[in-house]
C-alpha positions in Angstrom: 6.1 12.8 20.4 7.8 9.2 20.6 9.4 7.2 17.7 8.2 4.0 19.3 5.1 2.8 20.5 5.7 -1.4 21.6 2.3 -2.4 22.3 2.1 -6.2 21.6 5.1 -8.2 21.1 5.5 -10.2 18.0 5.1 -13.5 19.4 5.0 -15.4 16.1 8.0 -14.0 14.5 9.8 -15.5 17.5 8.4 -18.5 17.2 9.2 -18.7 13.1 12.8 -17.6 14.3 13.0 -20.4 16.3 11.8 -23.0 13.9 14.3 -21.8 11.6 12.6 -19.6 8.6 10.8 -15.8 8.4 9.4 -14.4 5.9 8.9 -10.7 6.5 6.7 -8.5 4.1 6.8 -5.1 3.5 4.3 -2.8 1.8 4.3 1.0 1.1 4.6 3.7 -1.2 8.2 4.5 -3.4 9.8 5.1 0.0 9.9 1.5 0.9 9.9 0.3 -2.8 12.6 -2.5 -2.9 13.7 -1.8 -6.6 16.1 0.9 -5.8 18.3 -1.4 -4.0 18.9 0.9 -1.1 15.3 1.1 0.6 15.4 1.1 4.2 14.2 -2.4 4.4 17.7 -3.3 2.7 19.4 -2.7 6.6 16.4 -4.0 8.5 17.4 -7.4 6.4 20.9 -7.3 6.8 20.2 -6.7 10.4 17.9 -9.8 11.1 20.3 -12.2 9.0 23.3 -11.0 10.7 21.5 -11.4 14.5 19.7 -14.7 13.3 22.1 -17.0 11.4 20.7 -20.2 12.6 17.3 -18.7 10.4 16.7 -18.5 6.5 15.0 -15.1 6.0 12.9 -14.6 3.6 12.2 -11.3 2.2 8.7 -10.6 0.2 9.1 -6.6 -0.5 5.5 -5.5 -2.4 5.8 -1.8 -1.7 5.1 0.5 -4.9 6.0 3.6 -5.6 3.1 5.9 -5.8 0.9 3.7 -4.3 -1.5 3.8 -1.3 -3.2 1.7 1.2 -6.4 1.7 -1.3 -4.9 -0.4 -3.9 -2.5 -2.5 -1.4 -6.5 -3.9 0.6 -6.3 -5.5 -3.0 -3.0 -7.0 -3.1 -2.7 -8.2 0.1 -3.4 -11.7 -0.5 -1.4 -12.2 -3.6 1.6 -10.4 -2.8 1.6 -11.1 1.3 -0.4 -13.6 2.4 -0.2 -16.2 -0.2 3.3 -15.8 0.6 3.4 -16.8 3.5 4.5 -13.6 5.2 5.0 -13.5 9.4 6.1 -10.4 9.7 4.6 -7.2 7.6 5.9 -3.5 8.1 2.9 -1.1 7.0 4.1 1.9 5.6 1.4 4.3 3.7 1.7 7.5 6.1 3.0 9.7 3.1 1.4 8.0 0.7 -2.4 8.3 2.1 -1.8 11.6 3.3 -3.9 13.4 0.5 -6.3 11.2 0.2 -10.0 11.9 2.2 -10.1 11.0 5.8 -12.7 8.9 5.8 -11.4 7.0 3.1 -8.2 6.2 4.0 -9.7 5.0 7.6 -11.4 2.3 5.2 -9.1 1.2 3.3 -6.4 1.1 6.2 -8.8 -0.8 8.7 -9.5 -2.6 5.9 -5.9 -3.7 5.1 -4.8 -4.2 8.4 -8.2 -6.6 9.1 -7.0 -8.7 6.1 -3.7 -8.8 7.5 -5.0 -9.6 10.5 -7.4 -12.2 9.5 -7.2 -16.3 10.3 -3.6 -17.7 11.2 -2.6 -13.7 10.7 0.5 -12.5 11.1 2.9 -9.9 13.2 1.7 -6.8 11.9 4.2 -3.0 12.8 3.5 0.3 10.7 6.0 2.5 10.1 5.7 6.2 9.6 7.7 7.8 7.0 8.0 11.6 6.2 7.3 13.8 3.5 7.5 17.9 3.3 4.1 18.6 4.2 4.6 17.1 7.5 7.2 18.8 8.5 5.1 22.1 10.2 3.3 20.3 12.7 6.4 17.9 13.6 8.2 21.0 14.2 5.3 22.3 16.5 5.6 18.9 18.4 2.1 17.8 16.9 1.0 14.6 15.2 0.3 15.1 11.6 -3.2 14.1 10.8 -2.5 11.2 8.5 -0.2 9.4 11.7 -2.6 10.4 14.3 -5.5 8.4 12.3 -3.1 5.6 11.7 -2.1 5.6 15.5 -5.9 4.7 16.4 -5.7 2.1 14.5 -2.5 0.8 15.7 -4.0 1.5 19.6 -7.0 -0.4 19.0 -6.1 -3.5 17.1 -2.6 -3.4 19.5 -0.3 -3.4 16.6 3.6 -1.5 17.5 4.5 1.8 14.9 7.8 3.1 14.8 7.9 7.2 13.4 11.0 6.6 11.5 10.6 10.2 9.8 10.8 11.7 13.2 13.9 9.3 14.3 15.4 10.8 11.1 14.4 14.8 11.6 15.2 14.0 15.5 19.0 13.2 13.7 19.1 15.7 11.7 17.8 18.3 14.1 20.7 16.9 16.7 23.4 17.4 13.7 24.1 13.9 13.4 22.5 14.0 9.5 22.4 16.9 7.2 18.8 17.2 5.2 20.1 16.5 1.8 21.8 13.6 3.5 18.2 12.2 4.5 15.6 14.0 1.6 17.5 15.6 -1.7 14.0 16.2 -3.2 12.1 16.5 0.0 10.2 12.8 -0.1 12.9 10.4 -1.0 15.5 9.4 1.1 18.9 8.0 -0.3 21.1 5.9 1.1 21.9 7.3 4.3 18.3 8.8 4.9 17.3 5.2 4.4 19.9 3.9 6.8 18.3 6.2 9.1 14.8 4.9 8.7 16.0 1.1 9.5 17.9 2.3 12.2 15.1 3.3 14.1 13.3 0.0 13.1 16.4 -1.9 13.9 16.1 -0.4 17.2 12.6 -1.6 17.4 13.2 -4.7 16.4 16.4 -5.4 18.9 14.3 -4.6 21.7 11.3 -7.2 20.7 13.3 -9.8 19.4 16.3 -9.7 21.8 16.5 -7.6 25.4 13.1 -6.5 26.2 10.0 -8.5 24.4 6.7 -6.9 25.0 4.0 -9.1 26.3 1.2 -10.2 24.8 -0.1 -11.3 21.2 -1.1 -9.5 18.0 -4.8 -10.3 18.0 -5.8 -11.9 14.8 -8.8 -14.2 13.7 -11.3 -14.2 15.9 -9.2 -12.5 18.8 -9.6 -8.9 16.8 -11.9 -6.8 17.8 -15.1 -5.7 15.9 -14.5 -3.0 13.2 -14.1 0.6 14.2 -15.9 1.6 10.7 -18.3 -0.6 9.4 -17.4 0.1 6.1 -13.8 -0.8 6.0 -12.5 -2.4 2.6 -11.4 -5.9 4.1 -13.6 -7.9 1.7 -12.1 -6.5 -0.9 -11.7 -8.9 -4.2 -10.9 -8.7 -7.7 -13.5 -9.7 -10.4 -12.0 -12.3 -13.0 -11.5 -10.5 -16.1 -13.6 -13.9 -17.7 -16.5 -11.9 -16.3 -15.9 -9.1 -18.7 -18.1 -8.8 -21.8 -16.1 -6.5 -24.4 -16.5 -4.9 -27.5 -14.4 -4.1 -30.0 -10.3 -5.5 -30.5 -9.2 -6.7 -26.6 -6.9 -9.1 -25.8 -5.7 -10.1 -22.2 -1.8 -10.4 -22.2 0.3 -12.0 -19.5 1.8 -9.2 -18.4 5.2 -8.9 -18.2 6.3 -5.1 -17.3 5.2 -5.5 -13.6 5.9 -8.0 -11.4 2.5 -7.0 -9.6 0.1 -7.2 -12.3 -0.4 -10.9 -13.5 -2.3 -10.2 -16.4 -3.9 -7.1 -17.9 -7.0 -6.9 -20.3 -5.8 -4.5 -22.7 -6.8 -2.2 -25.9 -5.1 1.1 -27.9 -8.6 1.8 -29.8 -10.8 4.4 -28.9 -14.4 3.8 -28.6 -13.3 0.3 -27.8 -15.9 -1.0 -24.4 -16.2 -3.6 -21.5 -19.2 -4.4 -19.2 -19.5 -6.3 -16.2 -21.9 -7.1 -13.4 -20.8 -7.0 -9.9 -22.3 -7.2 -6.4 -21.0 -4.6 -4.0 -20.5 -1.3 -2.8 -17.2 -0.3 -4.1 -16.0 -0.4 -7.4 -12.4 0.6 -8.4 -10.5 -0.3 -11.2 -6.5 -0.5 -11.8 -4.3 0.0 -14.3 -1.0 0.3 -15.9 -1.3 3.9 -16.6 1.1 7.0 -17.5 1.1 9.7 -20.4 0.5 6.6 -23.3 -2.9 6.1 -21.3 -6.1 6.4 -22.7 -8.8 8.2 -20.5 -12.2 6.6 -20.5 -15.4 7.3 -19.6 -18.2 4.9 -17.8 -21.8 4.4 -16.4 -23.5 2.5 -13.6 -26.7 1.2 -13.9 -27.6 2.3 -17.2 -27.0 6.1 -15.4 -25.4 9.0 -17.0 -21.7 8.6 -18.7 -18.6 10.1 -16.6 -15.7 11.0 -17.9 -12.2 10.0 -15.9 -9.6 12.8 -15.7 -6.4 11.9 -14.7 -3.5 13.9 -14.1 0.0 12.7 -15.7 2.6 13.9 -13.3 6.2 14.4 -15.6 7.5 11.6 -13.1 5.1 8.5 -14.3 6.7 8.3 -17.3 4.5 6.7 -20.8 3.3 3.7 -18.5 4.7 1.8 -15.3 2.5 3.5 -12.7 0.1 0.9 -11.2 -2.6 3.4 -10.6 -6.3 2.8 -9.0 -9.3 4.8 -9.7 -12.0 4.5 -7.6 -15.3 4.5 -9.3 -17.5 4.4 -6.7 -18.1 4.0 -3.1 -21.4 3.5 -0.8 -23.7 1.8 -3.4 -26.3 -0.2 -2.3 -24.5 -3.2 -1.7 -26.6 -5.0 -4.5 -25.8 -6.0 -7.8 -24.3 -3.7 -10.5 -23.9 -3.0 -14.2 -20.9 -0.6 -15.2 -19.8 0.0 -18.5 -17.1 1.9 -19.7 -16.0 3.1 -22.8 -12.2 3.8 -24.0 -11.2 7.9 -25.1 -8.1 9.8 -26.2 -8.4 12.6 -23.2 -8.3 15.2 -25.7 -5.4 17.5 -24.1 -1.9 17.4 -25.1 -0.6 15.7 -22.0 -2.6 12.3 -23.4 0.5 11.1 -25.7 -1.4 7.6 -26.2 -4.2 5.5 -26.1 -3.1 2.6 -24.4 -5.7 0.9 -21.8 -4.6 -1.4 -19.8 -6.5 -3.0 -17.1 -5.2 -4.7 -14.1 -7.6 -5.0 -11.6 -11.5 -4.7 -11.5 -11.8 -4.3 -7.6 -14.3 -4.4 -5.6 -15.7 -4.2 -1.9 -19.1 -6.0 -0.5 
């Protein structure tokens, strides 16, 4: 097993190096998540200011804790390419691991396509580690949710760096005890993060300063035809002026996320929204924890399902930006769905709060 696989160099973060300003990205799950202050993306920052003074570095951190490569196909464009991102770390190994293989190959390919897509941009996943991996990295095997990321990252030619197995190759050489790198198993502190950029650092000095690969990322038309047809890269949000409601709504400006602009939002029961939309895919987000309501909804005028979600002690009353996926492989024609607001009935539903984020879906 190798930490590093070069690939492509990243040509065009040279070249924004050189012209003086780079604005690197980074998305992921709570590992990555820049509102601890200590994420691993913290060195990797340092690093690059310190090695590039001559350059204004820009940093654009949407990772989100709890969070998978599903909801981040929908905000790609706000919160990385709108802002102008040349350089994005990928990082959704952990975070997509118990998700259905098939899906998460859609909603990765789809990511990294939109990434990818037009002017595009330098593009390196990261691996990260979490408990359940640890059996087969100890057997010197790939875990399943790296190996399906590494076919990605073959075929569209993007680098990876396995900073969890940097990290467990420290810790395994005694250079880093375990509580030093995961306390709880998933999260690494301060020096378990150190570790992670390390690795990248590594990465990173070799592209950028002694040994550049050759070759360019392929993006816009240079990428290659889609591995699965039905990868999420169209994916778009429905305007919430295309919701027909019922009952007392009101669509706030929403100011307890910074990745939620605004949110169309209720606390009533039996309060209910419609919509048409044209596509195969339907999901919607939300600002959800134990306040949440649960809800219940219908497409096509077909039988009402009820939404069960579980309320982990960890999310707290709200501040998780959750997606629930609805559907997937309609008959990519229009829709009707309607859904209605309920309690949950069980004593883990503490609230009735509803509020939507995103209406998402994929032609």
């Amino acid at each position: 097993m190798e930490v590093y696989h070069f690939r492509n160099g990243l040509q065009r973060t040279v070249r924004k190096l050189r012209e003086g300003t780079l604005v690197v990205g980074f998305i992921g799950g709570s590992i990555t998540d820049g509102r601890t202050g200590y994420s691993w993306a913290e060195p990797v920052l340092s690093w690059l200011v310190a090695q590039f003074p001559h350059a204004r570095i820009v940093a654009e951190n949407a990772a989100i804790g709890a969070t998978g490569s599903d909801l981040a196909v929908f905000r790609a464009q706000r919160d990385l390419i709108d802002r102008g991102c040349d350089l994005v770390f990928v990082e959704f190994a952990v975070n997509d691991a118990g998700e259905a293989a098939e899906k998460r190959r859609r909603t990765r390919e789809g990511l990294l396509r939109k990434l990818l897509a037009g002017e595009g941009r330098d593009v390196v996943l990261v691996y990260t580690f979490a408990q359940p991996l640890y059996a087969d990295m100890m057997r010197e095997r790939m875990p399943e949710t790296i190996a399906d990321f590494e076919i990605l990252a073959e075929y569209y030619g993007l680098p990876s760096v396995w900073m969890g197995l940097h990290a467990l190759n420290e810790v395994r050489a005694g250079g880093m005890r375990w509580e030093e790198w995961l306390p709880d198993s998933i999260h690494p502190q301060h020096r378990g993060s150190l570790s992670y950029a390390q690795s990248v650092i590594a990465f990173l000095e070799r592209e950028l300063l002694t040994a550049p690969s050759p070759g360019a990322i392929p993006t816009g038309d240079a990428r290659p035809p889609a591995l699965d047809a039905k990868h999420w890269e169209s994916a778009t949000a429905l305007p919430f002026s295309q919701v027909r409601t019922q009952g007392p709504w009101v669509v706030r400006r929403w100011l307890n996320m910074p990745w939620i602009d605004y949110a169309l939002s209720t606390a009533a029961p039996g309060a209910r929204l419609s919509f048409t939309f044209e596509g195969r895919m339907l999901a919607l987000g939300f600002d959800f924890g134990a306040a949440s309501a649960e809800f219940r909804y219908r497409l096509d005028q077909g039988e009402w399902l009820p939404v069960v979600r579980d309320r982990p002690s960890w999310c707290g009353q709200a501040g998780w930006y959750r997606l629930a996926v609805l559907a997937d492989d309609l008959p990519s024609l229009q829709h009707e769905c309607e859904v209605e607001v309920i309690h949950g009935d069980r004593p883990e539903c503490t609230g009735t709060n509803f509020n939507l984020a995103l209406i998402g879906v994929v032609k």
